[in-house]
Backbone as numpy.savetxt, mean C-alpha at the origin, in Angstrom:
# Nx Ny Nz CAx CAy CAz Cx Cy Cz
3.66 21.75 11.60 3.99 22.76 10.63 3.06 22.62 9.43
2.26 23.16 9.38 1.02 23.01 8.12 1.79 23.05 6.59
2.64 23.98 6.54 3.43 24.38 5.24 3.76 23.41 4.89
4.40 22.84 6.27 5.25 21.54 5.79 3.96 20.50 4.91
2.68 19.87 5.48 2.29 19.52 4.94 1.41 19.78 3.56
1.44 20.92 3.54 1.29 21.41 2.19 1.72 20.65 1.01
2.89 21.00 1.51 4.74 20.60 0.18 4.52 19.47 0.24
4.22 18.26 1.10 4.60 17.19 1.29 2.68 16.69 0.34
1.35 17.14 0.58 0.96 17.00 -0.40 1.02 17.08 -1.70
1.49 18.45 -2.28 2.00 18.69 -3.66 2.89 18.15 -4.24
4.26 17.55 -3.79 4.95 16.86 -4.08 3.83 15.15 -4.26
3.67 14.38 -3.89 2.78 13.62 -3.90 1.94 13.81 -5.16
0.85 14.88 -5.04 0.37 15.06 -6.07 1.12 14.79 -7.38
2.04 15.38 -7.58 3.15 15.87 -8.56 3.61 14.22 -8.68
4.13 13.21 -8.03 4.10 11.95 -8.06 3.37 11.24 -8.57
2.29 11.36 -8.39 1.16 10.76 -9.09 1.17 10.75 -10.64
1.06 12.16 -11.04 1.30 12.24 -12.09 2.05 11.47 -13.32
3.46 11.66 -12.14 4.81 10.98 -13.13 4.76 9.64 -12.90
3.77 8.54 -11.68 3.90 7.28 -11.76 3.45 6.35 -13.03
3.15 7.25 -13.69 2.18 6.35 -14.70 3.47 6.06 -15.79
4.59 6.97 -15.87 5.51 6.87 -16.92 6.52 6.11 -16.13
6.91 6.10 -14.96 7.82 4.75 -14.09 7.10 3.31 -13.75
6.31 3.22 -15.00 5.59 1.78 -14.52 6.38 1.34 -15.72
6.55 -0.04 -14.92 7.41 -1.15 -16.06 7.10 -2.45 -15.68
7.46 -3.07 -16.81 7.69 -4.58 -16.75 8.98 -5.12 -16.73
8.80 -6.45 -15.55 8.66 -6.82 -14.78 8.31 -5.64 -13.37
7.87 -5.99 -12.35 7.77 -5.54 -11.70 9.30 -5.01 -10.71
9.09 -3.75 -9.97 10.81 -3.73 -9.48 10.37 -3.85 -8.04
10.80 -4.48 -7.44 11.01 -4.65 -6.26 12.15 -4.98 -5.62
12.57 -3.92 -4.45 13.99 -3.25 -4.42 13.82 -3.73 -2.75
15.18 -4.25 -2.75 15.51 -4.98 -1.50 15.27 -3.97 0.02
14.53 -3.93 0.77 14.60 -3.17 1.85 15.99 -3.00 2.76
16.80 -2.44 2.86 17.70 -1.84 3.73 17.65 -1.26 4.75
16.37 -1.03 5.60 16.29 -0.63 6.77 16.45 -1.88 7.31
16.86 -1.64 9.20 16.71 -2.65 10.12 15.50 -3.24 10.26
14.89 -2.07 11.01 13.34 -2.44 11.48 12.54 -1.69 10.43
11.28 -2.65 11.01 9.90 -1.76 9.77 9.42 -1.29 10.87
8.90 -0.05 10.06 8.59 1.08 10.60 7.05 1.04 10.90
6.58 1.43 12.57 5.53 1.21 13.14 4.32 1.54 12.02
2.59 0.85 12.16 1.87 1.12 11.30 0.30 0.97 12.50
-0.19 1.75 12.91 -1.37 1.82 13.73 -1.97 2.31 13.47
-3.25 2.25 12.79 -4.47 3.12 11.88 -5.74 2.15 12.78
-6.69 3.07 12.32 -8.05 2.65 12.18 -8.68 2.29 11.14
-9.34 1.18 10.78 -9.76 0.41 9.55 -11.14 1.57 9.37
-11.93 1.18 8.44 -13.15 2.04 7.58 -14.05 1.47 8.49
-13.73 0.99 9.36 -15.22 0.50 10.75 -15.05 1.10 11.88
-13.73 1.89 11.98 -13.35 2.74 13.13 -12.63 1.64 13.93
-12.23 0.49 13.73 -11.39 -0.53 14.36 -10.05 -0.21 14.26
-9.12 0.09 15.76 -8.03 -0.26 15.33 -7.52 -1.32 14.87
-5.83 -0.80 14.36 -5.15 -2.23 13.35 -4.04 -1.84 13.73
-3.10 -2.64 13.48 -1.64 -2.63 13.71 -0.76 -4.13 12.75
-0.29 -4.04 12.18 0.53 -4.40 11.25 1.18 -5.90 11.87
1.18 -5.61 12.87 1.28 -7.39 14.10 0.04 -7.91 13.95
-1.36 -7.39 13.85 -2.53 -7.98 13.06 -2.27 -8.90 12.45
-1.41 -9.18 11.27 -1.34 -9.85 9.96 -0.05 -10.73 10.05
0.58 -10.93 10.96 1.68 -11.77 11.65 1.25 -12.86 11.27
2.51 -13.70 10.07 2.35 -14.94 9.70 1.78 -15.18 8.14
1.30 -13.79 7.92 1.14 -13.99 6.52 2.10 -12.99 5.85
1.94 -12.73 4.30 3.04 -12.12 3.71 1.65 -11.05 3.56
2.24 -9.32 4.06 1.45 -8.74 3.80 1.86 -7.16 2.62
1.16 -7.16 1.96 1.32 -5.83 0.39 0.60 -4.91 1.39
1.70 -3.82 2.13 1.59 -2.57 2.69 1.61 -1.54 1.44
0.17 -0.93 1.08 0.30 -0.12 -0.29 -0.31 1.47 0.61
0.12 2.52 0.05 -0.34 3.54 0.54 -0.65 4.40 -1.24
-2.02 4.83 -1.12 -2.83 5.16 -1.78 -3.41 6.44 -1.24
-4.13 7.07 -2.45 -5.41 7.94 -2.35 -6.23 7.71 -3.73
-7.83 8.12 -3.67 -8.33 8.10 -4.25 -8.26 9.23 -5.87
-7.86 10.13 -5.26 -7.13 10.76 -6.74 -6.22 10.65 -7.29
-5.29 9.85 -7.05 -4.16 9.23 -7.97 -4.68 8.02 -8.67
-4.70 8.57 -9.70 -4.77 7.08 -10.60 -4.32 6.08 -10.97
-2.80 5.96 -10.97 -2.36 4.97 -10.71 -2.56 4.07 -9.50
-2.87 4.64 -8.54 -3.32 3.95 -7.50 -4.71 3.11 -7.71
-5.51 3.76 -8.30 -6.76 3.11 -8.50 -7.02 2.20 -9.31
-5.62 2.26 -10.92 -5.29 1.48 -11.56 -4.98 0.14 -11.05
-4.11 0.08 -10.26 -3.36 -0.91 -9.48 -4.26 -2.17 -8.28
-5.18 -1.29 -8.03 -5.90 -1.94 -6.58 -6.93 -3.07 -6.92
-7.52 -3.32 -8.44 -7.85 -4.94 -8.61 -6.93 -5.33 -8.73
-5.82 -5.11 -8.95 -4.66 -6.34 -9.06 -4.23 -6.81 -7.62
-4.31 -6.21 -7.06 -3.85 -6.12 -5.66 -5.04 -7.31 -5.16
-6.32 -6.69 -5.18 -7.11 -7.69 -5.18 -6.96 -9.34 -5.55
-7.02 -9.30 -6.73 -6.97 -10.61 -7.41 -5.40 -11.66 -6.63
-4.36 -10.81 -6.60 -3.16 -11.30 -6.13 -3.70 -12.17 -4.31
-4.24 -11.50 -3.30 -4.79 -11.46 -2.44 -6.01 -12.67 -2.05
-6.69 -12.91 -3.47 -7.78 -14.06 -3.90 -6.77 -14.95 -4.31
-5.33 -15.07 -5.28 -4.94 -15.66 -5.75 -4.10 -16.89 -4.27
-4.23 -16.26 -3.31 -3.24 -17.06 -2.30 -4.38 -16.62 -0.59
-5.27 -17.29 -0.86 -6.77 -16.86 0.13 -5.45 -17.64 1.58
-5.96 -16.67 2.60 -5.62 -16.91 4.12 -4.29 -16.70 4.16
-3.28 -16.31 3.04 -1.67 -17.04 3.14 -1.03 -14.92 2.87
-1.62 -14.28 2.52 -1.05 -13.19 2.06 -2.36 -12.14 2.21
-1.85 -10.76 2.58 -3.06 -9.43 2.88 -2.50 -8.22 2.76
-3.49 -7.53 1.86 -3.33 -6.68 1.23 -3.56 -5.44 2.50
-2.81 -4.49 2.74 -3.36 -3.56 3.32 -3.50 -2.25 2.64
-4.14 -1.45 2.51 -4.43 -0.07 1.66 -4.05 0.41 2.81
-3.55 1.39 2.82 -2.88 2.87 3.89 -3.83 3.98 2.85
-4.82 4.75 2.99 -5.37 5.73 2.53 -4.57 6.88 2.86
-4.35 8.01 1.99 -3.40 9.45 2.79 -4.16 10.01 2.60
-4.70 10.45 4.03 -5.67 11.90 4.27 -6.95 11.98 3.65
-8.11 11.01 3.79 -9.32 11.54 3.25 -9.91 11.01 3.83
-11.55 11.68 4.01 -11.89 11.32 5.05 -12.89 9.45 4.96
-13.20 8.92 5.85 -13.84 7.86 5.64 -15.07 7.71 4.72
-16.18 8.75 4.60 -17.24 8.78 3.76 -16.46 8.62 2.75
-15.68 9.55 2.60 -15.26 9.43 0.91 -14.29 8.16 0.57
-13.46 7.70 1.16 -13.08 6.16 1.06 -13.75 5.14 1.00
-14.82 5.17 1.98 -15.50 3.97 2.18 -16.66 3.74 0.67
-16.86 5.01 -0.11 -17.70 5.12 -0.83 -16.78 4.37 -2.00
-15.57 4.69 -2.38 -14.21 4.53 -3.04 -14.47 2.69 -3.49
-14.26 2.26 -1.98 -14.33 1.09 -1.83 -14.97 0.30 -2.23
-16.02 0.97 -1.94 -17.48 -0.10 -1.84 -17.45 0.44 -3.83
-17.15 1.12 -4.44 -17.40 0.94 -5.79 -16.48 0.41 -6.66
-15.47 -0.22 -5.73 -14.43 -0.95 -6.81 -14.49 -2.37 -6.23
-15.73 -2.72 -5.17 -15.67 -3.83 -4.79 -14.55 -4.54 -3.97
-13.48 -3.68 -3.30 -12.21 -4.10 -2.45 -12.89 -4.63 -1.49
-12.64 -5.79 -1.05 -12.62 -6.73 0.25 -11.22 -6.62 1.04
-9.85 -6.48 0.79 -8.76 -6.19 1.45 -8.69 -5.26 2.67
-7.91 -5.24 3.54 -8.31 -4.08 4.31 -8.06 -2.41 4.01
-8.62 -2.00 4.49 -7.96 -0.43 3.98 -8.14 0.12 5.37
-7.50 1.13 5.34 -6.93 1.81 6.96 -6.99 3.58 6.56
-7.36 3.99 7.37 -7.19 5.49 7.49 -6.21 6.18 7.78
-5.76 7.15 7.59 -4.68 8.06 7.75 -4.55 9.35 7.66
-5.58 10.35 8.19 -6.47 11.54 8.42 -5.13 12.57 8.02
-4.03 12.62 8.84 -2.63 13.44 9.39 -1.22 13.22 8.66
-1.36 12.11 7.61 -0.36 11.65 7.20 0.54 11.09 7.53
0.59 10.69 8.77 1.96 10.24 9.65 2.40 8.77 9.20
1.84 7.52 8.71 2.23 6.63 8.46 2.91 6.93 7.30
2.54 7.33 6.30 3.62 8.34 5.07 4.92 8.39 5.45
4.87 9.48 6.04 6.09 10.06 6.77 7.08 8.75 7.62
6.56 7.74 8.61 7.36 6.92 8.84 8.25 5.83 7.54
7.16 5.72 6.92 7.77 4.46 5.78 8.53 5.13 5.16
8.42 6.62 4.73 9.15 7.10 4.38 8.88 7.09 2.37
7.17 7.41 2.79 6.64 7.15 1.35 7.18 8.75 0.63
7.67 8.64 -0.68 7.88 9.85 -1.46 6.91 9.94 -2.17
6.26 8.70 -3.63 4.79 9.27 -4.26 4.20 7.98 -3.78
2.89 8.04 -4.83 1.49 7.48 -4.79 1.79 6.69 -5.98
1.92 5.60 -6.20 1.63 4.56 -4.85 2.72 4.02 -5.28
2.84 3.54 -3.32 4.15 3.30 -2.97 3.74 2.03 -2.11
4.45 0.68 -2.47 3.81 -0.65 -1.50 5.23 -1.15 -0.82
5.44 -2.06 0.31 6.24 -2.53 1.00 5.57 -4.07 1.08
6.45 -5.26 0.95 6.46 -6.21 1.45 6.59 -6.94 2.09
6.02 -7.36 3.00 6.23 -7.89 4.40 6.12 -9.14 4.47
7.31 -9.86 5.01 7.46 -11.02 5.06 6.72 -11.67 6.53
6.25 -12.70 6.55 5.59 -13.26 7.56 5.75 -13.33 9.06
7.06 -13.19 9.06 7.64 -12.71 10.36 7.75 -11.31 10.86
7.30 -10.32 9.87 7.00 -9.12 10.07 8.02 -8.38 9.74
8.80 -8.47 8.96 9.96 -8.12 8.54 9.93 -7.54 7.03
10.27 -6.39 6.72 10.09 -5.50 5.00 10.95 -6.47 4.61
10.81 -6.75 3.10 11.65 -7.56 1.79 12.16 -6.67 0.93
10.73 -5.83 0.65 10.97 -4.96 -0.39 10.07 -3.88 -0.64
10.21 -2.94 -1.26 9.18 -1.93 -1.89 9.44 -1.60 -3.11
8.75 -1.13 -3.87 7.76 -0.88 -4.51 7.36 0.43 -4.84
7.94 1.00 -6.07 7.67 2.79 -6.24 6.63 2.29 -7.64
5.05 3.09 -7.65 4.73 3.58 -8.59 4.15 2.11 -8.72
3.00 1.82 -9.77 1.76 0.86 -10.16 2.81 0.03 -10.45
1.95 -1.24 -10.36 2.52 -2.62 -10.83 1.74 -4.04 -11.14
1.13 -4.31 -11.83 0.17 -5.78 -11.70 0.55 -6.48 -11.09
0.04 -6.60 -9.61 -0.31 -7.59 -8.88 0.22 -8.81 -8.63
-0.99 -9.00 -10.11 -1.42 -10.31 -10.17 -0.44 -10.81 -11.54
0.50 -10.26 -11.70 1.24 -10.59 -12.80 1.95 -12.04 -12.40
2.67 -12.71 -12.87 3.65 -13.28 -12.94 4.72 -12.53 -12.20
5.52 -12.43 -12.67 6.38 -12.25 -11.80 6.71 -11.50 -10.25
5.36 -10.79 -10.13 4.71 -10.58 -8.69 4.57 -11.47 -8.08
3.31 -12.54 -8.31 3.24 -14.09 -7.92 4.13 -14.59 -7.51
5.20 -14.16 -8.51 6.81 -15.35 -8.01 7.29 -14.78 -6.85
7.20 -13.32 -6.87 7.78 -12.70 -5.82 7.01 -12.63 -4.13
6.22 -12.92 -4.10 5.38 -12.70 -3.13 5.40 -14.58 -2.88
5.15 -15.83 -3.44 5.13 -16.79 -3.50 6.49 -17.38 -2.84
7.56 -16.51 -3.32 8.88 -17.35 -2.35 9.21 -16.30 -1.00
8.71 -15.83 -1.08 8.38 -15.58 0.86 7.14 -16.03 1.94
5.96 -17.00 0.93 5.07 -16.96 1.92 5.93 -18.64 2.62
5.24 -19.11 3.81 6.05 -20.18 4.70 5.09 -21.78 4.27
């Protein structure tokens, strides 16, 4: 249904906007209540598939982004640095919504991200997690299991992120 994805961009858009005024301190991270986490199979910016069992054993920051939201772009050295802050033990994944690889990969390569980032041409990983705006992250505990998410920017690399991401790794 194209319409449908229309609305479901504009709304988003419209998210973006308002994330910058739902950013707070401490960070909120809100207990996950689903059973299962919800499937994640993309192709990385090398045309490699990935799948979210990839990263089995570490604690992984499932963030879904685009390059025109700014809060998103705000957010993604921290993401970084958090990622450097605990090397081999925790991984960052970027979920991109809908753009194409030239223009991501260009994204990338100018903010210097080493983390992975993944494509998402159709929007469908959105739609499973059940993302409403930009940016929206999930935490995944090492056994592959959501902890928590995450509405709207947050430092990283803050303190009390650290703490939070630190008493789930094994």
């Amino acid at each position: 249904m194209p319409g449908g994805s229309l609305v479901a961009s504009s709304m988003l858009c419209l998210a973006c906007l308002i994330a910058p005024v739902a950013h707070a301190d401490p960070p909120r991270f809100v207990p996950w209540k689903e059973v299962a986490t919800p499937a994640l199979a993309l192709k990385d910016l090398a045309g490699s598939p990935r799948t979210l069992a990839d990263f089995r054993g570490k604690v992984v920051i499932v963030n879904f982004w685009a390059t025109w939201c700014e809060p998103c772009l705000a957010e993604m050295p921290s993401m970084q640095k958090l990622q450097d802050r605990f090397p081999g033990r925790i991984a960052v994944v970027a979920v991109n919504f809908g753009e194409s690889a030239p223009k991501v990969s260009k994204f990338v390569e100018r903010l210097s991200i080493r983390f992975t980032v993944l494509l998402d041409p159709n929007g469908e990983a959105p739609r499973a997690w059940r993302v409403r705006l930009l940016p929206t992250s999930y935490v995944v505990a090492p056994d592959g299991g959501v902890r928590y998410s995450v509405l709207g920017e947050i430092d990283w690399n803050g303190d009390a992120a650290a703490k939070t991401i630190s008493e789930l790794l094994p």
